[in-house]
N, CA, C and O of each residue as an XYZ file, in Angstrom:
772
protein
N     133.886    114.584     81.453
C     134.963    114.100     82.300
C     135.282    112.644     81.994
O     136.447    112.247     81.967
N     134.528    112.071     81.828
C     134.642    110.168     81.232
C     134.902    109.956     80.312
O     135.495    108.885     80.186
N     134.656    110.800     79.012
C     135.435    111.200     78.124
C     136.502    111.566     77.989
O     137.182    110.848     77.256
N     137.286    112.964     78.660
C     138.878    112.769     79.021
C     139.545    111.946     79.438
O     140.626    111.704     78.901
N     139.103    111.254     80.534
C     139.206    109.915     81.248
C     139.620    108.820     80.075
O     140.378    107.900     80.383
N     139.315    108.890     79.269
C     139.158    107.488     78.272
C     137.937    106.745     77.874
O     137.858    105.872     77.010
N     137.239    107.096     78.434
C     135.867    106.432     78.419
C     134.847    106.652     76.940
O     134.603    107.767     76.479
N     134.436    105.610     76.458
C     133.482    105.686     76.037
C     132.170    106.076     76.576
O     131.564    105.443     77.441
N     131.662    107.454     75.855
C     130.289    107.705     76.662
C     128.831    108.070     75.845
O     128.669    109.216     75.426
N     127.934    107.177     75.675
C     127.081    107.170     75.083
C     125.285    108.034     76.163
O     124.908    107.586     77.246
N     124.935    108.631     75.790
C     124.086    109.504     76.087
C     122.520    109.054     75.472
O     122.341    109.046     74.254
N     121.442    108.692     76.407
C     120.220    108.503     76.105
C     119.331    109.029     76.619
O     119.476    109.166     77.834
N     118.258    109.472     76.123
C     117.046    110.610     76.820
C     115.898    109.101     76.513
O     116.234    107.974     76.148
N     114.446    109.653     76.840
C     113.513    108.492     76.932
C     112.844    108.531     74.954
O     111.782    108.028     74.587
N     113.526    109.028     74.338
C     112.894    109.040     72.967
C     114.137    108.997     71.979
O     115.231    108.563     72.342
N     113.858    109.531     70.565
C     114.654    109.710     69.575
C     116.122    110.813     69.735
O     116.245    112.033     69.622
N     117.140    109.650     70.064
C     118.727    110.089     69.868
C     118.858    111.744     69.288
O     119.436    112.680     69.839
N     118.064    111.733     67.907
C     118.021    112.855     66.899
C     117.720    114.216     68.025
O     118.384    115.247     67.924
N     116.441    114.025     69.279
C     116.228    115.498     69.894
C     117.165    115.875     70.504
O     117.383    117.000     70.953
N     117.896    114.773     70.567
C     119.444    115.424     71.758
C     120.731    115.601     71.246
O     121.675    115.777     72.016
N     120.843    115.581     70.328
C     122.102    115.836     69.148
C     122.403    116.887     69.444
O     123.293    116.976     70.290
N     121.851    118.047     68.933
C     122.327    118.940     69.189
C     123.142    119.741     70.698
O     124.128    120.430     70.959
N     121.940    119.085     71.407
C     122.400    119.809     73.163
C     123.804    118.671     73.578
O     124.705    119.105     74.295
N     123.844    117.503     73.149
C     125.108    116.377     73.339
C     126.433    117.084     72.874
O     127.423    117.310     73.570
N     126.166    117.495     71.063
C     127.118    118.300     70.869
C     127.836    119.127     71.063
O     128.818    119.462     70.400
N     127.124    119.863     72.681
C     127.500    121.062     72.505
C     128.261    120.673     74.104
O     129.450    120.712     74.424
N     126.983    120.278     74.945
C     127.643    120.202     76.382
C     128.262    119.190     76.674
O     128.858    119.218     77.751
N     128.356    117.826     75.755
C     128.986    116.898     76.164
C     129.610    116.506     74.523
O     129.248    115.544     73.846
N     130.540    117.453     74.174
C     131.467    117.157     72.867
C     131.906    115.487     72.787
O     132.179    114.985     73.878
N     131.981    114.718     71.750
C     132.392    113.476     72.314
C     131.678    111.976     72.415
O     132.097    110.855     72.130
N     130.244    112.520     73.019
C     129.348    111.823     73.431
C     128.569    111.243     72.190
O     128.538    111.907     71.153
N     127.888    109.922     72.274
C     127.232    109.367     71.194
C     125.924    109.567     71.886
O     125.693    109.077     72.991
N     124.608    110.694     70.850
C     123.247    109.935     71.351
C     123.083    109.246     70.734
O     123.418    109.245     69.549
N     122.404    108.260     71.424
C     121.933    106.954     70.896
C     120.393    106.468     71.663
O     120.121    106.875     72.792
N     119.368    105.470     70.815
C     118.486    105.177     71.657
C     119.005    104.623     73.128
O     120.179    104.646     73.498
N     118.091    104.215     73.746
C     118.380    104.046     75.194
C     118.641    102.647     75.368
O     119.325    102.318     76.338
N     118.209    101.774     74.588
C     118.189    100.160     74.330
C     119.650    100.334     73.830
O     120.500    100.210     74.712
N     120.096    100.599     72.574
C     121.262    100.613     72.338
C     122.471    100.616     73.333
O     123.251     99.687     73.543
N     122.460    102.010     73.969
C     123.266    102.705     74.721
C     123.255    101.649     76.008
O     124.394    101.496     76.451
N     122.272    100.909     76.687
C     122.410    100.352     77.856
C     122.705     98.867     77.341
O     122.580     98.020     78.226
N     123.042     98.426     76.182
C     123.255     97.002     75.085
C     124.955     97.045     75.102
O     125.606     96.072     74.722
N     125.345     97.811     75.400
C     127.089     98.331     74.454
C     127.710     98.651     76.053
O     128.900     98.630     76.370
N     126.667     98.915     76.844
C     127.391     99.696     78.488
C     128.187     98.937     79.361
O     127.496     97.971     79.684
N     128.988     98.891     79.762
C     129.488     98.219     80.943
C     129.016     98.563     82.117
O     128.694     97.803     83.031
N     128.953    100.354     82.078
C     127.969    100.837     83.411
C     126.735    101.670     83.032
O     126.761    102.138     81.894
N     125.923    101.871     83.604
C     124.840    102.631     83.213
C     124.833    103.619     84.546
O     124.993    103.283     85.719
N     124.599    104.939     84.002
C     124.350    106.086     85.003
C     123.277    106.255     84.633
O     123.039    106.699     83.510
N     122.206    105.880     85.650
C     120.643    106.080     85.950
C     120.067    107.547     86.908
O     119.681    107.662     88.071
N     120.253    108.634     85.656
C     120.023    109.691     86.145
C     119.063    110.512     85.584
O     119.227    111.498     84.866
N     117.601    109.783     86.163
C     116.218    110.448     85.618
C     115.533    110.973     86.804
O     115.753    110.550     87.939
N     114.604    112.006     86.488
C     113.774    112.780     87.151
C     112.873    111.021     87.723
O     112.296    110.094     87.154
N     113.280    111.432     89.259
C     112.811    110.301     90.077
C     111.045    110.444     89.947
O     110.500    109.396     90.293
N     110.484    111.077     89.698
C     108.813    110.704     89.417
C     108.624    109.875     88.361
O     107.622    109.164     88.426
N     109.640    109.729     86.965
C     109.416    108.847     86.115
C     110.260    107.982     86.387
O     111.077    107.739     85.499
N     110.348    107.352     87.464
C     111.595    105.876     87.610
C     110.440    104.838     88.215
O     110.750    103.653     88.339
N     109.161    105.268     88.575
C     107.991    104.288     88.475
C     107.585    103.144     87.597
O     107.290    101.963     87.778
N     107.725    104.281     86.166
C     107.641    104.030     85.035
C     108.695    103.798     84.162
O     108.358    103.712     82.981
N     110.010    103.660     84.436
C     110.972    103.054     84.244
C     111.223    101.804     84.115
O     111.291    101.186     85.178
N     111.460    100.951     82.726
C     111.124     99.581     82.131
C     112.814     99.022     83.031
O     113.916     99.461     82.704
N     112.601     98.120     84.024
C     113.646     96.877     84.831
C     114.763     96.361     83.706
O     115.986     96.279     83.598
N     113.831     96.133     83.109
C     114.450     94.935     81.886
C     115.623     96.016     81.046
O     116.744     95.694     80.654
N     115.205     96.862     80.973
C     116.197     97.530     79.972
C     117.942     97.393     80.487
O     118.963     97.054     79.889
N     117.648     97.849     81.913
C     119.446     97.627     82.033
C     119.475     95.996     83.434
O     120.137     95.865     84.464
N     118.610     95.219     82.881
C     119.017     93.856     83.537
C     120.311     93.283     83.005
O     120.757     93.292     81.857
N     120.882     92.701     84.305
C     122.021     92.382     83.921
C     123.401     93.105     84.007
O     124.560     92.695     83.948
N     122.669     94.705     84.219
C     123.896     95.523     84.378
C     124.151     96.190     85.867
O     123.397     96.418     86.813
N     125.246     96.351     85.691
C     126.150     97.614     86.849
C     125.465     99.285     86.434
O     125.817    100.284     85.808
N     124.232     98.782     87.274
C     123.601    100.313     87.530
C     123.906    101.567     88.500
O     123.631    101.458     89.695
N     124.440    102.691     88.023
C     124.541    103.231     89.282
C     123.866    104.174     89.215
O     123.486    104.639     88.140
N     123.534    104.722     90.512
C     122.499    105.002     90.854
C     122.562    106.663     91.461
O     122.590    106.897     92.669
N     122.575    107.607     90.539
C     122.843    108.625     90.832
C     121.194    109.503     90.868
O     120.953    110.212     89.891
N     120.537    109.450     91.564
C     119.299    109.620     91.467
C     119.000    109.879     93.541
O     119.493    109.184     94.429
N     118.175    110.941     93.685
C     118.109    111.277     95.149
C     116.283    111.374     95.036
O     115.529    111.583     94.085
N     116.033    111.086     96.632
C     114.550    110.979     96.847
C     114.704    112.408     97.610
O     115.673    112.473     98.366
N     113.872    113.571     97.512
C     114.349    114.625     98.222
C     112.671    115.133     97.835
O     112.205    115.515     96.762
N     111.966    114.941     99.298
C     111.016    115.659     99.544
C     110.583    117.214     98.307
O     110.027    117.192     97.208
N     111.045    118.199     98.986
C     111.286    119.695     98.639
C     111.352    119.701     97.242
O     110.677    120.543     96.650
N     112.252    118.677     96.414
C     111.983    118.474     95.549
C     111.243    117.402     94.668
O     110.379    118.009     94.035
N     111.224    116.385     94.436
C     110.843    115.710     93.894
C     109.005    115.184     94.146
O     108.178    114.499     93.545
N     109.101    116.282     95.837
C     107.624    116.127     96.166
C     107.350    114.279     96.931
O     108.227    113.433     97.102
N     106.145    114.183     97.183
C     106.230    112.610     97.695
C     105.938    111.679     96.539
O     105.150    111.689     95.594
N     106.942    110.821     97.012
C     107.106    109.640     96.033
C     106.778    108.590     96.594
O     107.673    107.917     97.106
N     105.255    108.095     96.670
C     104.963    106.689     97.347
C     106.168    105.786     97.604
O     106.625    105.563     98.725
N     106.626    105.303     96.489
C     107.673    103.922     95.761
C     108.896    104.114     97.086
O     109.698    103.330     97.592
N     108.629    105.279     97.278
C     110.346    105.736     98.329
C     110.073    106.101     99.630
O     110.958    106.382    100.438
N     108.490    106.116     99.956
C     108.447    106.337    101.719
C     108.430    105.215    102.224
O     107.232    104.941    102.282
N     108.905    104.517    102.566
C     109.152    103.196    103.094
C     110.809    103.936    104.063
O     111.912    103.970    103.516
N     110.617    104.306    105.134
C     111.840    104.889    105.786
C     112.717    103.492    106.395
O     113.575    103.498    107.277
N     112.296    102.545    105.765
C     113.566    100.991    106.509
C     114.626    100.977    105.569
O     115.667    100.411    105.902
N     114.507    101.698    104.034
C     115.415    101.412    103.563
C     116.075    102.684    102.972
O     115.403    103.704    102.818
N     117.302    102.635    102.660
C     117.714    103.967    101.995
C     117.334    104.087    100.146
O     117.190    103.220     99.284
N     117.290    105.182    100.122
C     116.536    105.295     98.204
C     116.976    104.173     96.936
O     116.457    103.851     95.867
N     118.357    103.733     97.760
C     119.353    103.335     96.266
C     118.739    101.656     96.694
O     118.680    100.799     95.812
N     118.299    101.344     98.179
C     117.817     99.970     98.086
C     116.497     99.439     97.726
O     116.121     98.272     97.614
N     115.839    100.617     97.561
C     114.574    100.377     96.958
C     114.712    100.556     95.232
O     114.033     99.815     94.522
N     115.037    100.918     95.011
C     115.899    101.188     93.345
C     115.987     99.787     93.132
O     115.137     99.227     92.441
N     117.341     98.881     93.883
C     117.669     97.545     93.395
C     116.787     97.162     93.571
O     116.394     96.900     92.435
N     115.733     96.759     94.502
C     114.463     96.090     94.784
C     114.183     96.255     93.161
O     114.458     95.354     92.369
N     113.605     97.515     92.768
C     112.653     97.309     91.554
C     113.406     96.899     90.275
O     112.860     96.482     89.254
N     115.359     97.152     90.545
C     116.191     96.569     89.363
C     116.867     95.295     89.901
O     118.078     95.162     90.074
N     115.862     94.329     90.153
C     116.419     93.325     91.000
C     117.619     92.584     90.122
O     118.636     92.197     90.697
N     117.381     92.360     88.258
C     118.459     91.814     87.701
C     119.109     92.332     87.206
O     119.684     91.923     86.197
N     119.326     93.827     87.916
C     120.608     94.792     88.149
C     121.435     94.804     89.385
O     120.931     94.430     90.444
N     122.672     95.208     89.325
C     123.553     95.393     90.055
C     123.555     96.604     90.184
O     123.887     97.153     89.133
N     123.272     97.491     91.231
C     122.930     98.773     91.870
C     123.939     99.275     92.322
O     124.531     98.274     92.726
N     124.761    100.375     92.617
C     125.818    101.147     92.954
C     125.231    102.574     93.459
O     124.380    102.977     92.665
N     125.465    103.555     94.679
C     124.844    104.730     94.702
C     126.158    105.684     94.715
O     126.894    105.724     95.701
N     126.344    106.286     93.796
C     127.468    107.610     93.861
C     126.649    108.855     93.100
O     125.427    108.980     93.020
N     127.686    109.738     92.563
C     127.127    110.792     92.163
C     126.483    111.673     92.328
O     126.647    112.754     91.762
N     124.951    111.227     93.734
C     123.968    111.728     93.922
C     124.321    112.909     94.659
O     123.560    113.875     94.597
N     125.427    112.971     95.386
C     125.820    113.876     96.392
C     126.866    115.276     96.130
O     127.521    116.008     96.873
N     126.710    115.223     95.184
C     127.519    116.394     94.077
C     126.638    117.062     93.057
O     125.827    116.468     92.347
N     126.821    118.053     93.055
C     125.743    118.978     92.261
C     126.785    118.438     90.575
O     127.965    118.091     90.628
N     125.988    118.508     89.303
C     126.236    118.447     88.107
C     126.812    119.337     87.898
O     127.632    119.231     86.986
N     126.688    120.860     88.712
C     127.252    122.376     88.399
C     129.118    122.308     89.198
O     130.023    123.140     89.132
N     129.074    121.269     89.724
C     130.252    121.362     90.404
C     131.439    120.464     89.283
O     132.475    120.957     88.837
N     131.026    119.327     89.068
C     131.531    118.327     88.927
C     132.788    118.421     88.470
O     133.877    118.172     88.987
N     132.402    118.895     87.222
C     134.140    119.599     86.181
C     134.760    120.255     86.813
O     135.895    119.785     86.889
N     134.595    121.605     87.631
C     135.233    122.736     88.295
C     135.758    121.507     89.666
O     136.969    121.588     89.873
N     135.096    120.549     90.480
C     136.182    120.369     91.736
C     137.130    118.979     91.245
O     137.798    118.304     92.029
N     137.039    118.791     90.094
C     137.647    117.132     90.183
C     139.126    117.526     89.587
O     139.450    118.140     88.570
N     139.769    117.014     90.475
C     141.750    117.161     90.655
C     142.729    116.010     90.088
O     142.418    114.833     90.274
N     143.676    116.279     89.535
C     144.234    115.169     89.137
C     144.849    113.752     90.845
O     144.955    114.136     92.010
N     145.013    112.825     90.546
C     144.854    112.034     91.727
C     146.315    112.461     92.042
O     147.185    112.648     91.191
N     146.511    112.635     93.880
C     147.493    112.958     94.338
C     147.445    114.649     94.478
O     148.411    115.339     94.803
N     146.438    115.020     94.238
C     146.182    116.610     94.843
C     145.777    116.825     96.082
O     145.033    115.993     96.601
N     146.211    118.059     96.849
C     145.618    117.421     98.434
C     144.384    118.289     98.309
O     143.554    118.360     99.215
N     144.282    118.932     97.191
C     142.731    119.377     96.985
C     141.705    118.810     96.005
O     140.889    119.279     95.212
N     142.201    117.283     96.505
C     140.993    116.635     95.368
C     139.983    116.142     96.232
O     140.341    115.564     97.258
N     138.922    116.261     96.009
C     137.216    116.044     96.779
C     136.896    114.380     96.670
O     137.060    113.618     95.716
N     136.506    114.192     97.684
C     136.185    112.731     98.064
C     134.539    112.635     97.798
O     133.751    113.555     98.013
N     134.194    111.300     97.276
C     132.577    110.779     96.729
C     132.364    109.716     97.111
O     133.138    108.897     96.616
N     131.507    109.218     97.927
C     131.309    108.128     98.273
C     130.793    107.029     97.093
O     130.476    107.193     95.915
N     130.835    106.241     97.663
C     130.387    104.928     96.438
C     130.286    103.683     97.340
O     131.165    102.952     97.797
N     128.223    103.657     97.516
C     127.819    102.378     98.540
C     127.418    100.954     97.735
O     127.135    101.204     96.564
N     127.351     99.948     97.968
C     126.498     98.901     97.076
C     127.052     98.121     97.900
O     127.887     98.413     98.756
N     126.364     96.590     97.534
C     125.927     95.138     98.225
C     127.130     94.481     97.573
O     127.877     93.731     98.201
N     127.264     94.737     96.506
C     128.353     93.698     95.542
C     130.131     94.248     95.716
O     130.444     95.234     95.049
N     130.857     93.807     96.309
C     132.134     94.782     96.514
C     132.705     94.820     94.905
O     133.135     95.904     94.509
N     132.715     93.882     94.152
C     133.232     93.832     93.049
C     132.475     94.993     92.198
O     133.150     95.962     91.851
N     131.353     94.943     91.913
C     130.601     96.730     91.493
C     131.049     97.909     92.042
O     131.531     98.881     91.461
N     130.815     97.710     93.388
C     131.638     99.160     94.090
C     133.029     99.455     93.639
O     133.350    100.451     92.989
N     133.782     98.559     94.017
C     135.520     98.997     93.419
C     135.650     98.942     91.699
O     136.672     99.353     91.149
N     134.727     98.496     91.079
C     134.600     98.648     89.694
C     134.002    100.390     89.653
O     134.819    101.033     88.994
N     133.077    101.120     90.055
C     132.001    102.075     90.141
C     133.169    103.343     90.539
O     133.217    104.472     90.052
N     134.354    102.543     91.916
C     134.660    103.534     92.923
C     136.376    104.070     91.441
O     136.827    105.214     91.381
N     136.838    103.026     90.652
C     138.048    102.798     89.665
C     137.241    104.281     89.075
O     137.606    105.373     89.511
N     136.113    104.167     88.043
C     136.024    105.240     87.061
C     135.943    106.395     88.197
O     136.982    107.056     88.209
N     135.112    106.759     89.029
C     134.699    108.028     89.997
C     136.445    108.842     90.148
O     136.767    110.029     90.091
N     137.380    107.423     90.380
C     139.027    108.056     90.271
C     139.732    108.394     89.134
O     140.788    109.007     89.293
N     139.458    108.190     88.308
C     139.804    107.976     86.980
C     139.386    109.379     86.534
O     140.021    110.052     85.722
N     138.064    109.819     87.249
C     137.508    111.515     86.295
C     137.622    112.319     87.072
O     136.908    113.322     87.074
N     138.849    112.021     88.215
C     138.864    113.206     88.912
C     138.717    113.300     90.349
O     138.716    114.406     90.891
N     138.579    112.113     91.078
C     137.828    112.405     92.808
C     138.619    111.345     93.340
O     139.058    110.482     92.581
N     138.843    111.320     94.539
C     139.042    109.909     95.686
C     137.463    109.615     96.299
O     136.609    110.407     96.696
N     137.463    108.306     96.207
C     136.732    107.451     96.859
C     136.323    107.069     98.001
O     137.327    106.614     98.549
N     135.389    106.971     98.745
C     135.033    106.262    100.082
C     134.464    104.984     99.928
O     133.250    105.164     99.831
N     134.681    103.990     99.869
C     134.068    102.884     99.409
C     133.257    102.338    100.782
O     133.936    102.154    101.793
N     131.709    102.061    100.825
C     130.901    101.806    101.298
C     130.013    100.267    101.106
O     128.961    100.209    100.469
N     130.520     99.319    101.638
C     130.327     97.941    101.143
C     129.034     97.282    101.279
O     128.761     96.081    101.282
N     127.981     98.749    101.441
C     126.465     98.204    101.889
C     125.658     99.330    100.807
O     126.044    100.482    100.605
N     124.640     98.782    100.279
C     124.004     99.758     99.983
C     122.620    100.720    100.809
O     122.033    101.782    100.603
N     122.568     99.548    101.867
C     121.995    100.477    102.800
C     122.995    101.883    103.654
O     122.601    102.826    104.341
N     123.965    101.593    103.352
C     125.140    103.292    103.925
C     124.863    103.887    102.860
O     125.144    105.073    103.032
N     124.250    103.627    101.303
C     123.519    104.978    101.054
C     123.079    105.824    101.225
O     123.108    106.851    100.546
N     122.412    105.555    102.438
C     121.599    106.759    103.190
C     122.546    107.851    104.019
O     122.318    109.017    104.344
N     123.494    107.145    104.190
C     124.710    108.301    104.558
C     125.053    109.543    103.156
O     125.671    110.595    103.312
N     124.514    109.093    101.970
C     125.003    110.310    101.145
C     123.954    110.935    100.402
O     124.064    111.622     99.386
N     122.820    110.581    101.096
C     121.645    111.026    100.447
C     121.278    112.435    101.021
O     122.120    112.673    101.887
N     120.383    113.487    100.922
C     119.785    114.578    101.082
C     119.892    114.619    102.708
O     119.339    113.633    103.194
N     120.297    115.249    103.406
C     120.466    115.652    104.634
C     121.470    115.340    105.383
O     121.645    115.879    106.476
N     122.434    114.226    104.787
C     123.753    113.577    105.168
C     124.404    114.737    105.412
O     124.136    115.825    104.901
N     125.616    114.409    106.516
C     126.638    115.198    106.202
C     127.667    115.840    105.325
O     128.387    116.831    105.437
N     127.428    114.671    104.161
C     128.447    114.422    103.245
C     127.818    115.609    101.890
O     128.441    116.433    101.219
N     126.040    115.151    101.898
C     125.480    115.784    100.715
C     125.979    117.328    100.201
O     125.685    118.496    100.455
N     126.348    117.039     99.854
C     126.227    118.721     99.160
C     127.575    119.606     99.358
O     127.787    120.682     98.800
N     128.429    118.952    100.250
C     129.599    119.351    100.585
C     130.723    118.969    100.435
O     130.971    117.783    100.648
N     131.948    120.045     99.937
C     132.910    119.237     99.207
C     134.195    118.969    100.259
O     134.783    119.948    100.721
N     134.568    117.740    100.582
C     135.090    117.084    101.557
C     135.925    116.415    100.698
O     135.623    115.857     99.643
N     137.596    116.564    101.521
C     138.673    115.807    101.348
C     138.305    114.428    101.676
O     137.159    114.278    102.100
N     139.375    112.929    101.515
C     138.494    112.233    102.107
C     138.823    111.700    103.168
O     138.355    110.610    103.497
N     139.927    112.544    104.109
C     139.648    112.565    105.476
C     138.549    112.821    106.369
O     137.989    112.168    107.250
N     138.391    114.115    105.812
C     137.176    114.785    106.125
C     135.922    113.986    105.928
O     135.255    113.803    106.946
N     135.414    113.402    104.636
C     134.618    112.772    104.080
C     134.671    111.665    105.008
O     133.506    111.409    105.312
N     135.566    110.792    105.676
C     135.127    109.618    106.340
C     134.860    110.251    107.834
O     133.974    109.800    108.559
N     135.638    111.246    108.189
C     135.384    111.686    110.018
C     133.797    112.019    110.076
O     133.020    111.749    110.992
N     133.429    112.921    108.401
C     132.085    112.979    108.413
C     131.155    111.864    108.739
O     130.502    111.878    109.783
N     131.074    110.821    107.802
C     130.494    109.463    107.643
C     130.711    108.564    109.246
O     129.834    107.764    109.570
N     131.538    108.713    109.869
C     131.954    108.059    111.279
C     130.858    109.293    112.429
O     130.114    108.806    113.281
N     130.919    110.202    112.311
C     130.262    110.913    113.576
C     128.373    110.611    113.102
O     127.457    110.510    113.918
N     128.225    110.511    111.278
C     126.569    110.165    111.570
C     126.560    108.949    111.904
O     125.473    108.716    112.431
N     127.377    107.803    111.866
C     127.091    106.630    112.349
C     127.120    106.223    113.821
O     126.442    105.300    114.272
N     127.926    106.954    114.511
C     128.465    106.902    116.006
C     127.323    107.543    116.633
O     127.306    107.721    117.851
């Protein structure tokens, strides 16, 4: 989709570019693998979307400096308990910046299945195009984060805290459900009220 969009989109796994060639080629036509140093060297944004048990072990430094977003969910059932994320004062995406402190953190994506993504995203001005939230601390990241999310297909809820992350995380109203973004904010207003 960021690819139709216009986008340059470069693709990194935690090893050699070469094991993912083939599967890049196929499901994401377009796409450059590249090491992961590279790919986050050349990025303007980085989509930080790893199996949350290895984001422990996830090197800070690699995307310091950048507009991280943060498509990554703490979800019991799955991911099992994650010390780093029971801390219930903060929502998942603010403990994230905590550990990418000389990153700029953004939380979208997380709330849309990967199986959906292509099939619900509408050209802009459809009254059946699906709304995605997009929370963070920095407004200039968010409306930078919330521009591409419109650009591949969705309207925006822009969320000027990254603690209202927790509004789109695993049990939200919003999670998992595909909401206009009328709907999408009446949602977001009744868990806050």
């Amino acid at each position: 989709m960021a690819i139709a969009a216009g986008f340059h989109v470069s693709i990194a796994a935690s090893g050699d570019p070469e094991k993912i060639a083939l599967m890049t080629s196929i499901l994401v036509p377009g796409a450059e693998p590249r090491w992961a140093a590279d790919a986050v060297k050349d990025a303007d944004i980085v989509v930080l979307s790893i199996p949350l048990h290895k984001f422990a072990s996830f090197d800070p430094g690699l995307v310091a400096g950048k507009l991280v977003v943060d498509a990554m969910n703490y979800w019991r059932p799955v991911n099992g308990v994650q010390a780093m994320f029971e801390d219930g004062r903060y929502s998942s995406s603010e403990i994230v910046q905590r550990r990418l402190a000389r990153s700029t953190v953004v939380k979208t994506l997380n709330h849309i299945g990967y199986h959906e993504m292509e099939d619900d995203r509408r050209p802009e001005g459809s009254p059946e195009r699906r709304a995605l939230g997009v929370a963070g601390d920095d407004p200039g990241a968010v409306d930078a984060v919330a521009e591409v999310i419109e650009r591949i297909g969705y309207d925006t809820v822009r969320l000027y805290s990254l603690s209202a992350g927790r509004l789109l995380e695993p049990g939200a109203p919003v999670f998992g459900v595909s909401l206009r973004r009328a709907e999408f904010e009446l949602a977001l207003h009744a868990q806050v009220a």
